[in-house]
N, C-alpha and C positions, 0 to 999 in steps of 0.2 A: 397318548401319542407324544412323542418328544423329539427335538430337533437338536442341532448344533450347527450352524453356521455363524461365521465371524470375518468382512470381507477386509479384516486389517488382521489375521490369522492365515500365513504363509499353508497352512493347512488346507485350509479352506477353499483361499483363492490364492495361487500360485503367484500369483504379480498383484502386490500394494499398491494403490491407488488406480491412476490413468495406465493404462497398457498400448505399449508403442505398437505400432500397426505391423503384422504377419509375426509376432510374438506370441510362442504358444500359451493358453490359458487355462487351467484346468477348477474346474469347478468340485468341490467334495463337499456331500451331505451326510452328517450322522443325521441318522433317524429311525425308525419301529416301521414306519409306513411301509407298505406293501408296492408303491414304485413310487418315485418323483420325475418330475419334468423340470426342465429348464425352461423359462417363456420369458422372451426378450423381443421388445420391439423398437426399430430404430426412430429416435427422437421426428417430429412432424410428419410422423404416419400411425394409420389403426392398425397396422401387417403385425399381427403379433406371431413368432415362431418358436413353436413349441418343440422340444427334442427331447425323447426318452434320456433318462440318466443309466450306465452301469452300475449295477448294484455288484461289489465287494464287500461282503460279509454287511455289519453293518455302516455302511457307507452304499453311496450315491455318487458315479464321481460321470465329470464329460468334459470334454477339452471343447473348447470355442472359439471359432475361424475366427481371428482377430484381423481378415483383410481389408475392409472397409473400415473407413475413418471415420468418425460422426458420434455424437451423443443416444444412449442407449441407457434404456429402464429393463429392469429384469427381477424376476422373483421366480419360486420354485412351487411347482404344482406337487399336492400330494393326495394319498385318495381320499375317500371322504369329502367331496369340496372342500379341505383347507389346501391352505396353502402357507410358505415360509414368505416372510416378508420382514421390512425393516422395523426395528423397536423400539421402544425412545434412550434405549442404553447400547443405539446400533449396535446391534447382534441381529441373527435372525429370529423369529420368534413364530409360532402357529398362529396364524389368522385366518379369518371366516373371508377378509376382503383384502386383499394385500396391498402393503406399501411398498413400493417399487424401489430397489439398488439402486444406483448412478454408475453405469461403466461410460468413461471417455476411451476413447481408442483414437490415437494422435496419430496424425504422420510420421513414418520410417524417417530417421537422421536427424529428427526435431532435437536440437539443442539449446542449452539453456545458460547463460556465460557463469561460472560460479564462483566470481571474484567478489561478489557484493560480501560485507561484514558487516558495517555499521555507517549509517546514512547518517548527514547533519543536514536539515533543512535551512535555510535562509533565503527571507525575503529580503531583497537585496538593499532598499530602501532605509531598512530599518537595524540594519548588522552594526556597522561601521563607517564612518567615515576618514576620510584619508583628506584631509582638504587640497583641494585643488580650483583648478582655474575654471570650473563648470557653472555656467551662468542658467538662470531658471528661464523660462521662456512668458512670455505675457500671458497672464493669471496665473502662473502657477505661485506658489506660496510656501517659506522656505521654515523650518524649525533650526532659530540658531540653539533654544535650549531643549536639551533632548528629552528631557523630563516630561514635556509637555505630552499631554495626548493628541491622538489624531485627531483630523476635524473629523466630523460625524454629522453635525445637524445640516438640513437642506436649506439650500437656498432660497429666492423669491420664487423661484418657479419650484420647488419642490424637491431638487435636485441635490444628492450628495454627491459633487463633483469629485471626490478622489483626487484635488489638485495640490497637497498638503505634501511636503515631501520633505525628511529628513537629514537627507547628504549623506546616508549609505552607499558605497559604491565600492567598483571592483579591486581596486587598489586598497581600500578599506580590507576584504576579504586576505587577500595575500597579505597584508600585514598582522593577522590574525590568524594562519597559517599555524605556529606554531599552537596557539590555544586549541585550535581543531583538531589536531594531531591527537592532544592531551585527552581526549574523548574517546578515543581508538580508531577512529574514523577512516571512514577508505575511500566515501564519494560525499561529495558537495552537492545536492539537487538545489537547482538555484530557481524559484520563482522568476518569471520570465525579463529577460534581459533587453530584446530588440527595443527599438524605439519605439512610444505610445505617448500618450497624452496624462495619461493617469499614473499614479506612485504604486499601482498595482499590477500595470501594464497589460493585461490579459486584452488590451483595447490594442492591437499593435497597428503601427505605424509603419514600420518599415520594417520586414524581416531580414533583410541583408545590413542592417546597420542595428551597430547598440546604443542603445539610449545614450547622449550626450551628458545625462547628469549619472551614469555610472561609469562612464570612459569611451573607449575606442576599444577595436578592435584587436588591437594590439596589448589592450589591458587586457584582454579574455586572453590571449594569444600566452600573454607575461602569466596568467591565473594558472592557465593549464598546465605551463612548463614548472613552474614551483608548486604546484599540488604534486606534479607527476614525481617531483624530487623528493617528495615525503611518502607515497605512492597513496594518491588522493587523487581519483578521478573526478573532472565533473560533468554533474548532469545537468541537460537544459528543460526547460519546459514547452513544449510544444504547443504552439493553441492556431489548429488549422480546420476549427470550423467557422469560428469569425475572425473578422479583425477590426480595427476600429474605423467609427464613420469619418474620423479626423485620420488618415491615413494616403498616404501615396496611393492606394488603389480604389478609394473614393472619394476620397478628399472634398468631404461636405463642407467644411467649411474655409474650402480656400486654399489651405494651410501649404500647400507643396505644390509646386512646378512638375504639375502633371495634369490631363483629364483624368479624371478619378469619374468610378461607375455615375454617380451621384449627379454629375455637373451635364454626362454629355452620352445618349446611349450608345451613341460613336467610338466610344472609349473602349480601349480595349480589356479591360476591366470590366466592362458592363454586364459580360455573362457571367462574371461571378456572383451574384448577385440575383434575387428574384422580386422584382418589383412588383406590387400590386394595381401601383399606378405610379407612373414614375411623375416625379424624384421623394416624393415623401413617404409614399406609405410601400416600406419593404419589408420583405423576413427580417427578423432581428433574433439575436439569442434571450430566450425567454421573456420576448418584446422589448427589450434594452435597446434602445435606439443609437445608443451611440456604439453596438454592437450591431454590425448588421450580418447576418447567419451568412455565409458562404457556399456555394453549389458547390460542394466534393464531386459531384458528376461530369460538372467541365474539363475533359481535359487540357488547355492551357493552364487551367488552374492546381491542377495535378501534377503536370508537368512542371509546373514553379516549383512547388512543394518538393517532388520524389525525382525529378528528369535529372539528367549530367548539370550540372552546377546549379542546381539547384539546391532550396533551404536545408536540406536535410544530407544531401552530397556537400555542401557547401563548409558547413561545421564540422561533421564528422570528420572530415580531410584534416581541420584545426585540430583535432585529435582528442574529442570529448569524450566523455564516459559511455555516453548515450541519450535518450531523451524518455522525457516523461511526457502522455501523448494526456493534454486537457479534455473533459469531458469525450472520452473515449468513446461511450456508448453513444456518442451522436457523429461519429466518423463512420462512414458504409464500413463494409469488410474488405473488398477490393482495397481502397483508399490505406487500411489499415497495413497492407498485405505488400503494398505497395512501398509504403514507409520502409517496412520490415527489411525487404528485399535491397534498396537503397542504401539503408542505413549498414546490413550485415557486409553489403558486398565492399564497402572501405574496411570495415572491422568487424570480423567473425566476433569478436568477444564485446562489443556495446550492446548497451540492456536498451530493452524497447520495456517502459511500464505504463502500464493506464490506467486512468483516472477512474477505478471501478468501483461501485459502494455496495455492492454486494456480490454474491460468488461468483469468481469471474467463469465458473466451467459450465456454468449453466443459467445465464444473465439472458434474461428478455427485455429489450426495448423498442421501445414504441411498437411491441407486437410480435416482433421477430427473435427469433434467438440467436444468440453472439456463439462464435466459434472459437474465440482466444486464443483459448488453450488447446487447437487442435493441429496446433505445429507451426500454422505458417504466419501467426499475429504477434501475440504478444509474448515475453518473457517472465510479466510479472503483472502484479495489479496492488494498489494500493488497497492493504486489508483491513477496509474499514469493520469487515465481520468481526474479524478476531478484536480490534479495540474496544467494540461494544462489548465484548462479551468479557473481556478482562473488567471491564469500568464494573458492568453487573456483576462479576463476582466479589472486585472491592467492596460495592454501595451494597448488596445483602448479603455479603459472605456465606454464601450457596454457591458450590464449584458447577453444580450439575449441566447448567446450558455451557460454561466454559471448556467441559469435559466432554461434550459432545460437537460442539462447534471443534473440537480440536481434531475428534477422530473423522468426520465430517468433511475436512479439508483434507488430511492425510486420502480421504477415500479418492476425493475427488480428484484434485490435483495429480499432473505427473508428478514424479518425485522430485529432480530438478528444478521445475518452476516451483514446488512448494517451501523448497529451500530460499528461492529467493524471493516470496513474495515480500512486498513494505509492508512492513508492521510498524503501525505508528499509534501515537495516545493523543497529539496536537497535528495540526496543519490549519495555515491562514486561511480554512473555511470552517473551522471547530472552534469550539469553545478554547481556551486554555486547559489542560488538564487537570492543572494544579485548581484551578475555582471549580471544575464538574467536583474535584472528588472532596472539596471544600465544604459541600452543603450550598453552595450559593443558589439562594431563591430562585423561582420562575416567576414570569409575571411583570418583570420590571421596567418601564421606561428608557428611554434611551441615555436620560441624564441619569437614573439612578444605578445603572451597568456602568455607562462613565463615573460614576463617582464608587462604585464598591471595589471592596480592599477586605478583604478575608480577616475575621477576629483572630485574635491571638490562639484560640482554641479548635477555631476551626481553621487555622495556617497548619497547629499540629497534627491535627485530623487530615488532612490533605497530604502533608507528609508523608505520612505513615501510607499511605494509603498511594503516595503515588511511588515508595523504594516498593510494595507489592507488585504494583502495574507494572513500571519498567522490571523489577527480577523479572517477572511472567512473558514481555516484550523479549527480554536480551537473551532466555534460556530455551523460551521455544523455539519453533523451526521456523524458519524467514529470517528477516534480514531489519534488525531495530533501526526504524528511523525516528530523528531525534530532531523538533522542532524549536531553531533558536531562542535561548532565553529558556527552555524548559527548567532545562539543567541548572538554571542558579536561580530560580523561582520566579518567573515572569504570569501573572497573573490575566485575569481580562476574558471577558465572553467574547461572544461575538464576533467579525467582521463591524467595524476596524479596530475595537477593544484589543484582540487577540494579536494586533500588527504595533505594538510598542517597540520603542526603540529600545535594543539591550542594554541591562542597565549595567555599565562600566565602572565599575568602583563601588559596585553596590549591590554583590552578588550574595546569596545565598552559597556560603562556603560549604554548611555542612552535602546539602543537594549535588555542589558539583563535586565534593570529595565523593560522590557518592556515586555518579553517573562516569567520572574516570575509573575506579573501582570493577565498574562493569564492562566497563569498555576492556579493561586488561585483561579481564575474566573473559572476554567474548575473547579477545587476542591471543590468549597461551593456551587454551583449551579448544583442540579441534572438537569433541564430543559437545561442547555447546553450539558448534556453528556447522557441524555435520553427521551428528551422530543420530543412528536411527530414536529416536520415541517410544517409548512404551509406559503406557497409566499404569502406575503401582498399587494406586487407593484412593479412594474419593468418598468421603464422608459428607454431611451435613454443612459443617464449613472447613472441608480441608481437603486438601489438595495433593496429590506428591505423585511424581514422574522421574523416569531413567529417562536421559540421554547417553549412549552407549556409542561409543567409534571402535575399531580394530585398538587404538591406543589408549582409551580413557574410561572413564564410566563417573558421572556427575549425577547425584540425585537433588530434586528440587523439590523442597516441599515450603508449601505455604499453610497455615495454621489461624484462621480469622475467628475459632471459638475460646471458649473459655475452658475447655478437657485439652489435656495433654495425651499427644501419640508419638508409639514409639515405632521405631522403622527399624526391622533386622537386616545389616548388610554382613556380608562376611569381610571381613577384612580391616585396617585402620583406614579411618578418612578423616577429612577436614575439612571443617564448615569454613569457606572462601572470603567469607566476609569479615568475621569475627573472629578467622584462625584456631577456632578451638578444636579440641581433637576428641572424633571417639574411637571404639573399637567395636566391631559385630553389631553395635545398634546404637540406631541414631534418637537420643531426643527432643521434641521440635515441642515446646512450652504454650501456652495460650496466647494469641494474637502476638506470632512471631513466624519468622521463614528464616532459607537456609539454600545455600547451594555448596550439599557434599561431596568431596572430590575423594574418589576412590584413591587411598596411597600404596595399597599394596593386597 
């Protein structure tokens, strides 16, 4: 008995990937079998529904009421108890026990903004400084020389207070405008700006105000107007499931001219919050006390957030790019839905993205599964899958989990959001890139992380290995986001290793000739930033894919062994990088890559 199914095979399944809701959907089986079934059951129930297929010559085919929204597993019944199910080279394949498809079917008019290109991350602390008249507040603790590290070790009670701050600020930022340009750049996601205690701020203080030692509001106000003049949006960071126990709306210690939950349960604050016993033992984020967890169930608190001049009505209006929502999967759905709603109705075209670490079309947390991607949440989610999966193909140059993580998301994802999801290699809760692909030890102490600095050998080995990652970041589908300092060799594990100040005058030239290179390539080339996908070859350690537009055709082949492969294209191209030319057939040498531009 034999099969053919492929559900990234227009053949097959008539709509790639998520299917928009009352979209017709046709299903087609090659096969020898004597009849197949279609059997699909919607996600959080046993109802499974079975439907005879039409049998055309040798094919199977059946169209599928795409009118319900909701997550759905499916495989095909054939006689004999087998059945077709998924393979580890997603295709179909004859099984005795099947592995079930993933179809999402999303809400009708679900849009998804498609301005994103290329993201520059910075935490804001650590960019730039612009010196000004911004005085620190009592305990905080200032770096006049940049070079230094962060603090790190804990204090007498055990504490690493986070009160170390470098004089990055937003004034800093627009004055470095121009260098961001020079990246390709289109949006700025800025690590959280509001007022907080900490150089990390995710502890906010006052969400209507920004931090004193990054400006005023008027500096955001000056940031946005000269991003917009280079056409650089920015994005904020959102973090509305805690805030800080040092804040206007508990204000443990004092600290503001307000009752805060904390002081008085009179406060009108106090239902934000769940006390166990009040005043000391409350919810906190991941027991972090000077985080204390926020009720998203309160409506006054939702209301702050999502209501008419409210946090998220309040910025938007300032005319930001959009927000990145912190630890996503601990916001309800409603709450999320709510943002969405707010945020789109000032501006159809701001991205909502979330804090997700793994597939956001079918993420379970704390028991429940998330809806995202089913129209009415999110826009995007930071893709931490695809980054593991590119590191694993650098560190054992083996494409295989790469090459199925890829088709894998294309299945999942609408096509829209798959275009924009963040693809990133660094973010200030990762390692540095450049020391994962370093070789740097596990194992190590907190002073011997502060003190490693990558051998001259394994700087080169990290190199190489990170111009792989990013080609693989800027040529797949989503949207490269690029963590300050990557680009001219910023080193460091960790939290707060991975939070150094950029090192100004002491960049890594070749790396940033290298990451502008990409950017321009992501810039003149619609088919790297919109053109369908297709695997060409995937070998032991080699890798090569089409990206194809109405106007372009780019192939990208990565090469981590020691045999040379040759790639037949018809026509002259030109490898992007190195400028060199072939004609009808590409040669890609041992541990080397390439992004060929069709020229005729």
């Amino acid at each position: 008995m034999f099969c053919y199914y492929n559900p990234l095979d227009k053949n097959s399944k008539s709509i790639i990937g998520a299917v928009e809701q009352g979209k017709k959907l046709n299903f087609c089986i090659k096969t020898d079998s004597n009849y197949c079934k279609l059997v699909i059951r919607k996600d959080g129930t046993n109802k499974f529904n079975s439907y005879p297929m039409e049998r055309q010559g040798d094919f199977f085919t059946f169209s599928f009421n795409t009118a319900e929204i909701g997550l759905f597993w499916y495989y095909f019944e054939l006689e004999n108890n087998k059945f077709i199910g998924l393979s580890k080279n997603y295709e179909g394949e004859i099984q005795d026990y099947p592995n079930s498809f993933q179809l999402t079917i999303y809400k009708k008019g679900y849009k998804v903004p498609n301005w994103l290109n290329i993201i520059y991350q910075i935490f804001p602390d650590r960019f730039y400084e612009k010196k000004g008249k911004y005085e620190l507040k009592q305990g905080k603790i200032y770096h006049e020389n940049k070079k230094d590290l962060p603090n790190y070790l804990p204090n007498e009670e055990g504490e690493v207070l986070n009160n170390d701050f470098f004089g990055g600020n937003l004034q800093g930022i627009i004055c470095k405008l121009d260098y961001i340009k020079s990246l390709g750049v289109n949006a700025i996601y800025l690590n959280p700006i509001f007022e907080a205690y900490s150089n990390h701020r995710y502890d906010t203080g006052d969400y209507m105000k920004i931090d004193s030692l990054l400006g005023s509001e008027e500096d955001l106000k000056e940031l946005i107007k000269k991003a917009e003049e280079k056409d650089i949006k920015i994005i904020l960071d959102g973090v509305f499931n805690h805030t800080g126990s040092d804040s206007i709306y508990f204000n443990k210690k004092g600290t503001y001219n307000s009752v805060g939950a904390y002081q008085n349960k009179k406060s009108p604050y106090y239902n934000w919050y769940s006390f166990k016993e009040f005043p000391n033992d409350y919810e906190a984020w991941w027991g972090i006390k000077t985080l204390p967890a926020v009720n998203e169930d309160n409506k006054t608190y939702v209301d702050f957030i999502t209501g008419k001049n409210g946090v998220i009505d309040h910025y938007a209006k300032l005319g930001i790019g959009g927000f990145r929502l912190d630890v996503a999967d601990e916001l309800p759905s409603f709450f999320i839905k709510k943002i969405r709603k707010t945020l789109k109705k000032v501006d159809e075209n701001a991205i909502l993205i979330g804090e997700v670490w793994e597939d956001g079309t079918n993420k379970i947390s704390y028991g429940k599964r998330r809806s995202y991607f089913q129209g009415e949440e999110l826009d995007s989610v930071m893709n931490y899958t695809l980054k593991e999966a590119i590191i694993d193909f650098v560190k054992t140059k083996e494409p295989k989990n790469l090459a199925y993580l890829i088709k894998e998301q294309i299945d999942h994802y609408p096509t829209n959001a798959l275009k924009s999801q963040m693809n990133l290699l660094s973010t200030h809760d990762t390692m540095r890139i450049l020391t994962v692909l370093g070789g740097a030890p596990d194992g190590l102490t907190k002073k011997e992380k502060a003190d490693f600095k990558l051998s001259k050998d394994g700087l080169k080995e990290a190199m190489f290995g990170l111009k792989v990652a990013s080609l693989l970041q800027y040529t797949l589908f989503g949207v490269p986001s690029l963590y300050y300092g990557d680009e001219v060799g910023l080193e460091g594990y960790e939290d707060p290793f991975n939070r150094r100040y950029y090192p100004w005058g002491k960049e890594n030239k070749e790396l940033l000739s290298w990451y502008q290179k990409l950017g321009e390539i992501r810039n003149s080339i619609d088919a790297v930033k919109d053109g369908n996908y297709k695997e060409l070859y995937v070998d032991k350690n080699f890798l090569c894919f089409e990206r194809r537009s109405d106007e372009n055709l780019v192939i990208v082949a990565v090469n981590l062994g020691d045999s040379t492969y040759y790639i037949n294209a018809e026509g002259n191209l030109k490898e992007l990088i190195s400028n060199k030319k072939y004609k009808d057939r590409i040669e890609i040498k041992p541990f080397s890559f390439g992004i060929f531009y069709l020229l005729s």
